[in-house]
C-alpha positions as a Markdown table, in Angstrom:
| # | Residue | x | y | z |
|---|---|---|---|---|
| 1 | Unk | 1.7 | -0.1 | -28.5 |
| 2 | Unk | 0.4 | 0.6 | -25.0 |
| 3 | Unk | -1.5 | -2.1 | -23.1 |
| 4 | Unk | -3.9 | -2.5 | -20.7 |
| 5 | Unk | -5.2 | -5.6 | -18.6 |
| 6 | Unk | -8.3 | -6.8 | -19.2 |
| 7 | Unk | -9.6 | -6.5 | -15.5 |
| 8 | Unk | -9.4 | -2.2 | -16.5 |
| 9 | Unk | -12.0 | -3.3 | -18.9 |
| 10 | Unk | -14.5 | -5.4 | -17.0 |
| 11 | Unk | -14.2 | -2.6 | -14.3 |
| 12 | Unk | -15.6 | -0.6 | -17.0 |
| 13 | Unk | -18.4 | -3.0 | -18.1 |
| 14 | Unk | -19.5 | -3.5 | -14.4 |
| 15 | Unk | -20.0 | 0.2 | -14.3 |
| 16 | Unk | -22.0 | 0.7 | -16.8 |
| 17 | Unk | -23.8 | -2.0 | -16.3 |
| 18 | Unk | -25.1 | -1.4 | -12.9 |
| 19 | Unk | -25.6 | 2.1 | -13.9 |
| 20 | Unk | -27.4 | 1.6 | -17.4 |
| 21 | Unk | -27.7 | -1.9 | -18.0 |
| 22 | Unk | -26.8 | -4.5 | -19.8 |
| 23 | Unk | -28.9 | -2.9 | -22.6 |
| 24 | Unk | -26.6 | 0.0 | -22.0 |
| 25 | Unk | -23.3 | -1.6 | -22.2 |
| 26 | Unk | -24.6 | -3.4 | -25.3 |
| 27 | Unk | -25.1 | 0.0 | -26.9 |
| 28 | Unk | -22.2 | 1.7 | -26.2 |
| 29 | Unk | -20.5 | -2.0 | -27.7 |
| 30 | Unk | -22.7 | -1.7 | -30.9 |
| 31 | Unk | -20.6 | 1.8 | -31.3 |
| 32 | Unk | -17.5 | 0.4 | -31.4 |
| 33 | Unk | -15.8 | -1.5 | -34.7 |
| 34 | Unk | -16.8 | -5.4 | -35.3 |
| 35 | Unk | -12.8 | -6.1 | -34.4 |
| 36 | Unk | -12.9 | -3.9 | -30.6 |
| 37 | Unk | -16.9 | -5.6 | -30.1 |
| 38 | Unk | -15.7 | -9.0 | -30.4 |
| 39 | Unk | -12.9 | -8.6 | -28.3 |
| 40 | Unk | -15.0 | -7.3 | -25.3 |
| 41 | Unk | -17.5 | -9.5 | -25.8 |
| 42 | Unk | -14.9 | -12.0 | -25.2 |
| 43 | Unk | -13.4 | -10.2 | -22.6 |
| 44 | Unk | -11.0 | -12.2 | -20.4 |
| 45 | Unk | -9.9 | -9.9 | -17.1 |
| 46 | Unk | -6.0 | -11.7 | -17.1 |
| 47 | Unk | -5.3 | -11.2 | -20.9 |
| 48 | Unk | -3.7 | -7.6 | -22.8 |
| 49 | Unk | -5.6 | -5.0 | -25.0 |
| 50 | Unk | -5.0 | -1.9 | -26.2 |
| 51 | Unk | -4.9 | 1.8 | -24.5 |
| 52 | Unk | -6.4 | 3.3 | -27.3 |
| 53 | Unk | -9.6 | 0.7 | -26.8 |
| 54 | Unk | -10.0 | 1.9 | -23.5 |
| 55 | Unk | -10.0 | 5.7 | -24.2 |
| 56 | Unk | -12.6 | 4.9 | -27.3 |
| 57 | Unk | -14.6 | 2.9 | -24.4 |
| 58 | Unk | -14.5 | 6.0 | -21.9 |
| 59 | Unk | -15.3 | 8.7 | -24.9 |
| 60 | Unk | -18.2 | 6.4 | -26.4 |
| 61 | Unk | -19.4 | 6.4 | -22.3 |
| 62 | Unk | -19.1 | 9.8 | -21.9 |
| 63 | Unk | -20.6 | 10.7 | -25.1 |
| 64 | Unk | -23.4 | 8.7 | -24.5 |
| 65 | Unk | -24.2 | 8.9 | -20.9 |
| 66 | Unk | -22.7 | 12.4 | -20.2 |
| 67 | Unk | -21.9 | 15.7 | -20.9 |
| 68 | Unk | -19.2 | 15.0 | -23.5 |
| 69 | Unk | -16.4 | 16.7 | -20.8 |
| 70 | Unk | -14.4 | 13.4 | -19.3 |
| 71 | Unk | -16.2 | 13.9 | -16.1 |
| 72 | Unk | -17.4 | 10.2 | -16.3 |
| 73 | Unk | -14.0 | 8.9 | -17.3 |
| 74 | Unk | -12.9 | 10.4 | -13.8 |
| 75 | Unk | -15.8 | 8.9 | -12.0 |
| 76 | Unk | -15.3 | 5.8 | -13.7 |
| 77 | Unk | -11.5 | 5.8 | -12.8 |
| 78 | Unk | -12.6 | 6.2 | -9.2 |
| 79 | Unk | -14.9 | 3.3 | -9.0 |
| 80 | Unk | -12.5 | 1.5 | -10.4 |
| 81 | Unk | -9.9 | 2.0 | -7.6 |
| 82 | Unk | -12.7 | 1.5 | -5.2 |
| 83 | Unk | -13.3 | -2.0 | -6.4 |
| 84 | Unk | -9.6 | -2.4 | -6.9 |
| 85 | Unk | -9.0 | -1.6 | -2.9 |
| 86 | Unk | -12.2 | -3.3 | -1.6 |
| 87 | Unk | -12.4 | -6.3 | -3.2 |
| 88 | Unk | -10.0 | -6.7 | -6.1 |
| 89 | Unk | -6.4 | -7.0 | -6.6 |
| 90 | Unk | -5.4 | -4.7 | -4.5 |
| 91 | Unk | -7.3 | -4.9 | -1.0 |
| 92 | Unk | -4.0 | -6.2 | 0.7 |
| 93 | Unk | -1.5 | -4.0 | -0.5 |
| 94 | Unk | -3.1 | -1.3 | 0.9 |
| 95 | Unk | -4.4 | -3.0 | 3.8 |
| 96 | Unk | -0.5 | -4.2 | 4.8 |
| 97 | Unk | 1.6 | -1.0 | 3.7 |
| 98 | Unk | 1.3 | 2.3 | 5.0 |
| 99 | Unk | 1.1 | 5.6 | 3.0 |
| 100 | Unk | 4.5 | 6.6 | 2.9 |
| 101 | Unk | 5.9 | 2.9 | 1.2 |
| 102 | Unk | 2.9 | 3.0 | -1.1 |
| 103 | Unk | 4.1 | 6.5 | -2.7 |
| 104 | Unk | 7.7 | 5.4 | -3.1 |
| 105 | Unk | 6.5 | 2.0 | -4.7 |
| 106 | Unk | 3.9 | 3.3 | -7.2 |
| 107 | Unk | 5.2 | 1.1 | -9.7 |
| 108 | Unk | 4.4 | -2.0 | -8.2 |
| 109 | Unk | 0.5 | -0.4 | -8.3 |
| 110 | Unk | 1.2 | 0.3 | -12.2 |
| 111 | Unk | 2.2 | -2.9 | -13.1 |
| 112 | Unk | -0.8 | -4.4 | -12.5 |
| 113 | Unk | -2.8 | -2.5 | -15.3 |
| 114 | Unk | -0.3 | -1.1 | -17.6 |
| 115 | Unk | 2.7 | -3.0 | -20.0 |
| 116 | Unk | 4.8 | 0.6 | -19.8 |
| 117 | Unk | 5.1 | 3.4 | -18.2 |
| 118 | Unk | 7.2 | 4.2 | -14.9 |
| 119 | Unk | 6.4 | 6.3 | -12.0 |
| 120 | Unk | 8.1 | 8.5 | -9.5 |
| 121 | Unk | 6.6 | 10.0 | -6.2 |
| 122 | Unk | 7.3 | 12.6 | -3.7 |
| 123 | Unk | 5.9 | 14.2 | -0.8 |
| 124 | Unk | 6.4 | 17.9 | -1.3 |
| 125 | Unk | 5.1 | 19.4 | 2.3 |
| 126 | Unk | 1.2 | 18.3 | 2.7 |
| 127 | Unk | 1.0 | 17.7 | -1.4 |
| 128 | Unk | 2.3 | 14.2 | -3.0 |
| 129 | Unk | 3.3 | 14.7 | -6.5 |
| 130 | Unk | 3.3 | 12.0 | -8.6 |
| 131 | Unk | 4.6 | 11.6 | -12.2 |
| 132 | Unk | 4.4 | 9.1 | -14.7 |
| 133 | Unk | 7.2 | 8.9 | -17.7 |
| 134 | Unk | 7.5 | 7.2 | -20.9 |
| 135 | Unk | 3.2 | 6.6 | -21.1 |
| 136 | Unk | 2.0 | 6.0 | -24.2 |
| 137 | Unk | -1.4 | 7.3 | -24.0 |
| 138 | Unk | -2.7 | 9.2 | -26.9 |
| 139 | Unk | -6.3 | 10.5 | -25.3 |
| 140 | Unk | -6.9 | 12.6 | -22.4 |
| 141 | Unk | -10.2 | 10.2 | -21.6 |
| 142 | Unk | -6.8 | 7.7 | -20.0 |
| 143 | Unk | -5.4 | 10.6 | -17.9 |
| 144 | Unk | -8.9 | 11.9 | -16.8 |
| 145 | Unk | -9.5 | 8.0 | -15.6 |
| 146 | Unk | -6.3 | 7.7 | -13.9 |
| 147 | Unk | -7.0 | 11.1 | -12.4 |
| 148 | Unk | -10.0 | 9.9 | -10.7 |
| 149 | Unk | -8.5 | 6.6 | -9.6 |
| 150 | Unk | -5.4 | 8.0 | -7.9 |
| 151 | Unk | -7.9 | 11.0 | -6.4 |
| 152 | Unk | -10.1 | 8.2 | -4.7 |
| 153 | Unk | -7.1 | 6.5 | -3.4 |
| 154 | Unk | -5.7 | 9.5 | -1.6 |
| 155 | Unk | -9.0 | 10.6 | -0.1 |
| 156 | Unk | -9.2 | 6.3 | 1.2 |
| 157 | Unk | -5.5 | 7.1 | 2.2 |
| 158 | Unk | -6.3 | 10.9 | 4.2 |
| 159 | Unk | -8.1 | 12.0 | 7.4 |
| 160 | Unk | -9.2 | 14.7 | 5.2 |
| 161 | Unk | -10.6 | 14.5 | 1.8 |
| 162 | Unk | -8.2 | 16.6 | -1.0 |
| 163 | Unk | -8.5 | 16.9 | -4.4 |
| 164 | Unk | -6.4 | 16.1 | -7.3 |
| 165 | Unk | -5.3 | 17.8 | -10.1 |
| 166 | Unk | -3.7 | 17.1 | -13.7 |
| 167 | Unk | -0.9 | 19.8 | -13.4 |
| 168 | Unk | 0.9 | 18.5 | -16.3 |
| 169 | Unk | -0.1 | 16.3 | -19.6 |
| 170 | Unk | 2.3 | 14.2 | -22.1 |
| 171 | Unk | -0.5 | 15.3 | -24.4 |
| 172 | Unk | 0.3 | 19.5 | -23.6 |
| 173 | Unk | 4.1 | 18.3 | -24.6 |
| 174 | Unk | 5.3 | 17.8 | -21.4 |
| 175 | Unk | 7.7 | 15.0 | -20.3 |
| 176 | Unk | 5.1 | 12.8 | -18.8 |
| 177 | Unk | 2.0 | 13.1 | -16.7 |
| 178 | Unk | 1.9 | 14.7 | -13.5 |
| 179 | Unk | -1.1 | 14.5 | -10.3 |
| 180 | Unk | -0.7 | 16.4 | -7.4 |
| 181 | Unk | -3.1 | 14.9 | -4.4 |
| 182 | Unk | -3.4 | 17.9 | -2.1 |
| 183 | Unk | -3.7 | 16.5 | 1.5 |
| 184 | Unk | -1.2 | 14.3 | 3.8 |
| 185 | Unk | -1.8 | 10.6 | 2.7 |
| 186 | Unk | -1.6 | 9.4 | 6.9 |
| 187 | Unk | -3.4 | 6.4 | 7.2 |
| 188 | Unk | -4.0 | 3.0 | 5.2 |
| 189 | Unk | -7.5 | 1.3 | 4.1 |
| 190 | Unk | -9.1 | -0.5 | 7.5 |
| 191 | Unk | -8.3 | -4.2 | 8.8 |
| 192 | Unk | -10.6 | -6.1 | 10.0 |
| 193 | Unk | -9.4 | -8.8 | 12.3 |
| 194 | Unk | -10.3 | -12.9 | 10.4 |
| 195 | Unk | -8.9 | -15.5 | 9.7 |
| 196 | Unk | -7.6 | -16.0 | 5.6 |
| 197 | Unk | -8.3 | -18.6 | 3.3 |
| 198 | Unk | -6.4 | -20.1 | 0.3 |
| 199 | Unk | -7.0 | -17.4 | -1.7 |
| 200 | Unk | -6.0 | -14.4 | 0.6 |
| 201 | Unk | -3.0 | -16.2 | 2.1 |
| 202 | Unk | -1.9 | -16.3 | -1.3 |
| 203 | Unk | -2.7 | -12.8 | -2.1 |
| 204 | Unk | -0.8 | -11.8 | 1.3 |
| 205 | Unk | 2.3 | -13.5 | 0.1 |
| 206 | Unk | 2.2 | -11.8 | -3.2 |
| 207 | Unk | 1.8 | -8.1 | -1.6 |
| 208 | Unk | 5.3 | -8.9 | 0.8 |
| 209 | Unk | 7.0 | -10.2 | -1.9 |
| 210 | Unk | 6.4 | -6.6 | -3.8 |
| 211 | Unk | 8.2 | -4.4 | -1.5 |
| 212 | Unk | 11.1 | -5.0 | -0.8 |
| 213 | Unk | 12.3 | -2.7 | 2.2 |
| 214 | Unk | 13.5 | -4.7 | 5.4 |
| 215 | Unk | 11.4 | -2.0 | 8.0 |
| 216 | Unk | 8.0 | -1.8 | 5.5 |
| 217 | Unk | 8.2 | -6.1 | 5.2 |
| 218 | Unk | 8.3 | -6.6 | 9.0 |
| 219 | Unk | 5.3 | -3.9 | 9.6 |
| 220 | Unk | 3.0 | -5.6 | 6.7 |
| 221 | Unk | 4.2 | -9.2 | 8.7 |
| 222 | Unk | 3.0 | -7.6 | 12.0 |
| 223 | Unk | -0.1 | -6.1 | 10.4 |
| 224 | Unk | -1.1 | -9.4 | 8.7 |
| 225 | Unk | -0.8 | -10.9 | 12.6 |
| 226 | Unk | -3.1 | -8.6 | 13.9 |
| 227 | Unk | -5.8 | -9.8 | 11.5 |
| 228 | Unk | -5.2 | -13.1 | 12.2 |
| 229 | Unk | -4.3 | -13.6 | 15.8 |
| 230 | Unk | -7.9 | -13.9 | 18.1 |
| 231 | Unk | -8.0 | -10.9 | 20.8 |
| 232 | Unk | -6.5 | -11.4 | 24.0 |
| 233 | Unk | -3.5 | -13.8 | 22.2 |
| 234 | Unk | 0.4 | -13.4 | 23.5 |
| 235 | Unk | 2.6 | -13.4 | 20.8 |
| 236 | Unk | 6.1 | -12.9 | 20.0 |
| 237 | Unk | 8.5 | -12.9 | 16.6 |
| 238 | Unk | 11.9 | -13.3 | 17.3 |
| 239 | Unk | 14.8 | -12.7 | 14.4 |
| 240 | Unk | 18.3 | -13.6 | 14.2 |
| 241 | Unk | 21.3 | -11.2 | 14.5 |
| 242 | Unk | 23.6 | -12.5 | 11.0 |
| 243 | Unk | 26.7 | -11.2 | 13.0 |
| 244 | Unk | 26.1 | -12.8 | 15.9 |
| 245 | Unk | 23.6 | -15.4 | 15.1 |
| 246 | Unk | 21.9 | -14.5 | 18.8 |
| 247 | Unk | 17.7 | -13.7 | 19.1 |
| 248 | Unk | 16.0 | -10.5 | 18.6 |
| 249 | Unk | 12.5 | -9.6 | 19.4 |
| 250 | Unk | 10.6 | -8.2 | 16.7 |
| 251 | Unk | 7.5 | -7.3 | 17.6 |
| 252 | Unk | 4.9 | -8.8 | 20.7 |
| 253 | Unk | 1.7 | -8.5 | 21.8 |
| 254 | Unk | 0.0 | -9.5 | 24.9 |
| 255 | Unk | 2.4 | -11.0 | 27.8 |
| 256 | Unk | 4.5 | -13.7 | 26.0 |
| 257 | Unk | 6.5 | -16.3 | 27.9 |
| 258 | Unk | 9.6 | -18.2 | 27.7 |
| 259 | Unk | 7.5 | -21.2 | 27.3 |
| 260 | Unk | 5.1 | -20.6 | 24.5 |
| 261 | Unk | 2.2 | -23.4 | 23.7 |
| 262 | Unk | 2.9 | -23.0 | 19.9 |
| 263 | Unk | 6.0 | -22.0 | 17.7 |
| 264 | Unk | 6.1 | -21.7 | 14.0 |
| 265 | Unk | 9.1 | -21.2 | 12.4 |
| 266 | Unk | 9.9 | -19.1 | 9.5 |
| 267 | Unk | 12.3 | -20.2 | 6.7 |
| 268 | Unk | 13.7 | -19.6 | 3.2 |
| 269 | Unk | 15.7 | -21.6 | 1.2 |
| 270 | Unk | 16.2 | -24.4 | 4.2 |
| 271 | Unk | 17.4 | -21.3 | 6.5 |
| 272 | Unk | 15.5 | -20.3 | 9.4 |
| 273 | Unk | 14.7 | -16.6 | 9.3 |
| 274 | Unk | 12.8 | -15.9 | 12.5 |
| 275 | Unk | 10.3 | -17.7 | 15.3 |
| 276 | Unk | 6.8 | -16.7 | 16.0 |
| 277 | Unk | 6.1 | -18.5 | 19.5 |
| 278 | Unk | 2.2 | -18.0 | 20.6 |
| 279 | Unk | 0.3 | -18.7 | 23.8 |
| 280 | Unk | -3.2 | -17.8 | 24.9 |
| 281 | Unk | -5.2 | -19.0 | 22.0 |
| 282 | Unk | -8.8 | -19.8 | 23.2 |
| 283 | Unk | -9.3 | -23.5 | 22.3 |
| 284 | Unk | -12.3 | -23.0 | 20.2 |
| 285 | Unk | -10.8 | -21.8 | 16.8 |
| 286 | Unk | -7.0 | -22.6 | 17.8 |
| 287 | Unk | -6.6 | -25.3 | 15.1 |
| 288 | Unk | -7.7 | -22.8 | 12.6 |
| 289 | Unk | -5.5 | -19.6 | 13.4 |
| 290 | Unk | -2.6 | -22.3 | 13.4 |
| 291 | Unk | -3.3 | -23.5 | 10.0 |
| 292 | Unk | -3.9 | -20.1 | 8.6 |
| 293 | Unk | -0.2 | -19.3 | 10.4 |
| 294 | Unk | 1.0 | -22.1 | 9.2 |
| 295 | Unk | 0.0 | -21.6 | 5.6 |
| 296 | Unk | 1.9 | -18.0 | 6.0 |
| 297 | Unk | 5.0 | -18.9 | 7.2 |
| 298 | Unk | 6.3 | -19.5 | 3.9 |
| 299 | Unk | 5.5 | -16.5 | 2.6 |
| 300 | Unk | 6.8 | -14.8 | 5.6 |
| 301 | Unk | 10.2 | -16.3 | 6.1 |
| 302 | Unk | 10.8 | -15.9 | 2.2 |
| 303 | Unk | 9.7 | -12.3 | 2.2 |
| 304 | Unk | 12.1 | -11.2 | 5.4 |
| 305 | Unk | 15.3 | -13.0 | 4.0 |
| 306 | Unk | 14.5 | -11.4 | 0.0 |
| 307 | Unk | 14.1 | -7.8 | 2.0 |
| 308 | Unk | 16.5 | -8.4 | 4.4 |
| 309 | Unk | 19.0 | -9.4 | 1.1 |
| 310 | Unk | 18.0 | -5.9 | -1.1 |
| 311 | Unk | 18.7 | -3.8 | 1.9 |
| 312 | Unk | 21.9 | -5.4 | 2.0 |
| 313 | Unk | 22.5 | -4.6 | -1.4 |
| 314 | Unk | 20.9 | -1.2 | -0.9 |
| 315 | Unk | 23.3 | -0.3 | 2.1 |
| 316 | Unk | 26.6 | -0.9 | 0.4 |
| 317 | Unk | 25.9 | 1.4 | -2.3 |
| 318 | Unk | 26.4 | 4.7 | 0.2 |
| 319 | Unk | 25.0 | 5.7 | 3.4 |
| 320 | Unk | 21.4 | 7.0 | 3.8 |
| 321 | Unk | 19.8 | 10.1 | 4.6 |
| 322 | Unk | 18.0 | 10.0 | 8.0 |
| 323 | Unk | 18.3 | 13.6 | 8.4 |
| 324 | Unk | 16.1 | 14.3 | 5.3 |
| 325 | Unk | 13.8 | 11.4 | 5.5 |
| 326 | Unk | 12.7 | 12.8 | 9.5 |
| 327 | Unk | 12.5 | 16.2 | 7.8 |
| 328 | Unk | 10.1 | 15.1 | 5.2 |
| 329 | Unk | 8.5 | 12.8 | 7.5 |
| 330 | Unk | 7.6 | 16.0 | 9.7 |
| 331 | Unk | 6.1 | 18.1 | 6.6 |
| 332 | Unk | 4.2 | 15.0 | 5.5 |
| 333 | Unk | 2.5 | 14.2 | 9.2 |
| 334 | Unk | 2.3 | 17.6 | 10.3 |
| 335 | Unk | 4.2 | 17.8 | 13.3 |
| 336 | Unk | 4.9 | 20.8 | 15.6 |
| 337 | Unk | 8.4 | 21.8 | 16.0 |
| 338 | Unk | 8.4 | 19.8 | 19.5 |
| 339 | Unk | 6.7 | 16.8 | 17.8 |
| 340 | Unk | 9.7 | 17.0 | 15.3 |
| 341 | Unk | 12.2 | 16.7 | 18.2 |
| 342 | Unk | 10.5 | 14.0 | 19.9 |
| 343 | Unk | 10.4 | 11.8 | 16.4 |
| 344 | Unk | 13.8 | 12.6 | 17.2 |
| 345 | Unk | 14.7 | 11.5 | 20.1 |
| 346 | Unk | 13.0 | 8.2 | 19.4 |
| 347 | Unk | 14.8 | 7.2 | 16.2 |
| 348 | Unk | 18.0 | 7.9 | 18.1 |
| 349 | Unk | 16.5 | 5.4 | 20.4 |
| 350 | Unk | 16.0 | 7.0 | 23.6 |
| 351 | Unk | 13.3 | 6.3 | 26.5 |
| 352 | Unk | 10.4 | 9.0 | 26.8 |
| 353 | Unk | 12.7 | 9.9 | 30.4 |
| 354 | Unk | 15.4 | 10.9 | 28.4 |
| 355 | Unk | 13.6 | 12.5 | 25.1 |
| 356 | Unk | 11.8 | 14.8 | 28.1 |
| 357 | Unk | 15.2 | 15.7 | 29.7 |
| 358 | Unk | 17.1 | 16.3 | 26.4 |
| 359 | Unk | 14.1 | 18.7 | 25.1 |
| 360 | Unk | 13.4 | 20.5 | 28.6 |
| 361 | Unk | 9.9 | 19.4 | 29.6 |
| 362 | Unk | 8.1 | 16.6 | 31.8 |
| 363 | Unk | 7.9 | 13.0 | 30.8 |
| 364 | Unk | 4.3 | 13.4 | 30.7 |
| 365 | Unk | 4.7 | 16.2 | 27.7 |
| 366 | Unk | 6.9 | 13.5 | 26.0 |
| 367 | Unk | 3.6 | 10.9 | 25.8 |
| 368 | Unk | 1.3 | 13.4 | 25.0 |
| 369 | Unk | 3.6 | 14.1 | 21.9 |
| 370 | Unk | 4.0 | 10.0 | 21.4 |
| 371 | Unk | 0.8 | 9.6 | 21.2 |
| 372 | Unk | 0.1 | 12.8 | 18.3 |
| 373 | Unk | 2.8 | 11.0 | 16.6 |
| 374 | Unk | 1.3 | 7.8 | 16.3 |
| 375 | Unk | -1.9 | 9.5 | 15.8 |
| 376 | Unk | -0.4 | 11.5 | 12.6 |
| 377 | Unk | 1.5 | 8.9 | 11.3 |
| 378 | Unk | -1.0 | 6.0 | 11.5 |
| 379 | Unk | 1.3 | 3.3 | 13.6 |
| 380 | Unk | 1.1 | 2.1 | 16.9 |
| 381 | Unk | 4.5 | 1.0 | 18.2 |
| 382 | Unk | 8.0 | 3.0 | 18.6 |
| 383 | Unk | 9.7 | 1.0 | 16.2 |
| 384 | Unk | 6.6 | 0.8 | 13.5 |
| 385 | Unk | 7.0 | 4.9 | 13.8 |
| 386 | Unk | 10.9 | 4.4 | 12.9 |
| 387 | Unk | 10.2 | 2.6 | 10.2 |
| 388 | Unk | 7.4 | 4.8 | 8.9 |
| 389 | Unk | 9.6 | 8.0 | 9.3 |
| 390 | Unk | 12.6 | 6.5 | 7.9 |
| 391 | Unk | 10.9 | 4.6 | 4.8 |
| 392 | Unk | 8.9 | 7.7 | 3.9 |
């Protein structure tokens, strides 16, 4: 039996709710057998119940409130990823991870709602396909929803609104259920810059310990920094070469020092993983973007050693396509044949001088192209765009 987790439901009830009323979502409730009314008027968001309530919910909505044609099953399924991304369970996942990791990890997205189920993702030019296998729905009122939530997640996730489509359905007697979003997904949702409590450093941990990719870790790490770290702070993360045991910067902002006012140190298992050493922290707040620091460390250094360890694992089973991956990551962003040389030239790891001598033009042409790049593929640093190209 297929299951879904109770905070689907109570997505469902708030809908209706603050659309019709409560007198509303009592009447849909009264419509429903004495065993499915008890058990959502004891709903508890963490526990189990089954698929088939929640397509007898959506029909019972539709049939009531609508036109009898799943459109409000859609519209439902979209409000439901809005409160899912917003405020819900999962605001960080998209706020850390870019586009091209969320598509590969789709899974880790499922899991949260659904006991079965598997999906697979590709970008296919400007489309992303996406397919989910061994589903157990038995009601088109659970694809229509899941139509409309993945549709409002790529129009969060693309400069320019697209459309999705239910191309194929288990329930036509296909092999599972396929949505094609029609636009480039190029950008994640917005961060605003604060400092996190309990609950949200917490929630942080959770989202890096998801994905386990060494590139897409050390981008969410340097995207959760940039939300906490005050304006105007100098900052540095420094990593440790296993070969040769010596430092490596990671990532920096602002104009750090060899003598840094602060250093945190990030470990796993007893074994330091990397050092974040900070300077230029106004007074006023400095205690508290420590402590929030402080309380991420852990998650941090535990997250970079667990990714670090799978793309060990990952690399000794064969060597990697970089050839494809730039290709795709050229369809997906949109990038002029000259943009696709200059991506390039800076995975190979060459300076702007020597991309512009190798492709024939100035070194001015070369940062008008760097900065479409970043532009396109929604990162700001060289190495972030290696990562993003190579991941995708």
């Amino acid at each position: 039996m297929s299951r879904l987790r109770g905070n689907g439901f109570a997505n469902i009830r708030a809908w209706t709710v603050e659309r019709h009323g409560s007198a509303g979502w009592s009447a849909v409730l009264d419509a429903l057998d004495p065993h499915e009314r008890a058990a959502l008027v004891d709903l508890r968001p963490s526990d189990w119940y089954p698929l088939s309530l929640q397509a007898r919910l959506l029909r019972e909505i539709d049939r009531r409130f609508g036109d009898d044609d799943l459109r409000l099953p859609r519209s439902i399924g979209a409000d439901q990823a809005a409160r899912d991304l917003d405020r819900g369970v999962l605001t960080w996942l998209f706020r850390l991870f870019p586009p091209a990791i969320l598509v590969g990890n789709m899974d880790v997205v499922w899991r949260r709602f659904h006991d079965n189920g598997r999906w697979r993702a590709h970008v296919d030019g400007a489309r992303t396909v996406m397919v989910v296998s061994g589903w157990n729905n038995a009601d088109a009122a659970n694809c229509a929803d899941v139509e409309g939530y993945l549709e409002f997640i790529g129009r969060r996730m693309s400069r320019v609104p697209g459309t999705m489509q239910h191309t194929r359905c288990r329930l036509r007697g296909h092999d599972g259920c396929e949505f094609v979003y029609s636009e480039p997904l190029e950008r994640r949702a917005a961060l605003p810059r604060g400092l996190p409590g309990a609950e949200e450093v917490a929630a942080i941990g959770r989202e890096l310990m998801q994905i386990g990719e060494p590139g897409a870790v050390l981008e969410a790490i340097e995207t959760a920094l940039r939300y906490v770290l005050p304006r105007g702070a100098d900052a540095a993360l420094w990593g440790w070469e296993d070969a040769s045991g010596h430092a490596r910067l990671l990532w920096s902002c602002g104009r750090p020092t060899d003598r840094p006012a602060h250093c945190v140190v990030l470990e796993s298992a007893g074994r330091t993983v990397a050092r974040l050493d900070l300077d230029a922290i106004p007074e006023a707040g400095r205690a508290e973007v420590l402590a929030a620091l402080e309380g991420l460390a852990p998650w941090f250094g535990t997250a970079m050693a667990a990714s670090h360890a799978a793309g060990a694992r990952a690399g000794a089973s064969g060597p990697t396509d970089d050839g494809g991956r730039v290709v795709r990551a050229a369809a997906t962003w949109r990038l002029t044949p000259r943009q696709g040389e200059v991506l390039r030239g800076v995975i190979s790891g060459r300076t702007n001088k020597e991309i512009a001598a190798a492709v024939g033009c100035a070194e001015a042409t070369v940062e008008v192209h760097m900065t479409a790049l970043f532009r396109k593929s929604g990162v700001s640093t060289r190495s972030g765009l290696v990562r993003a190209a190579l991941g995708g």
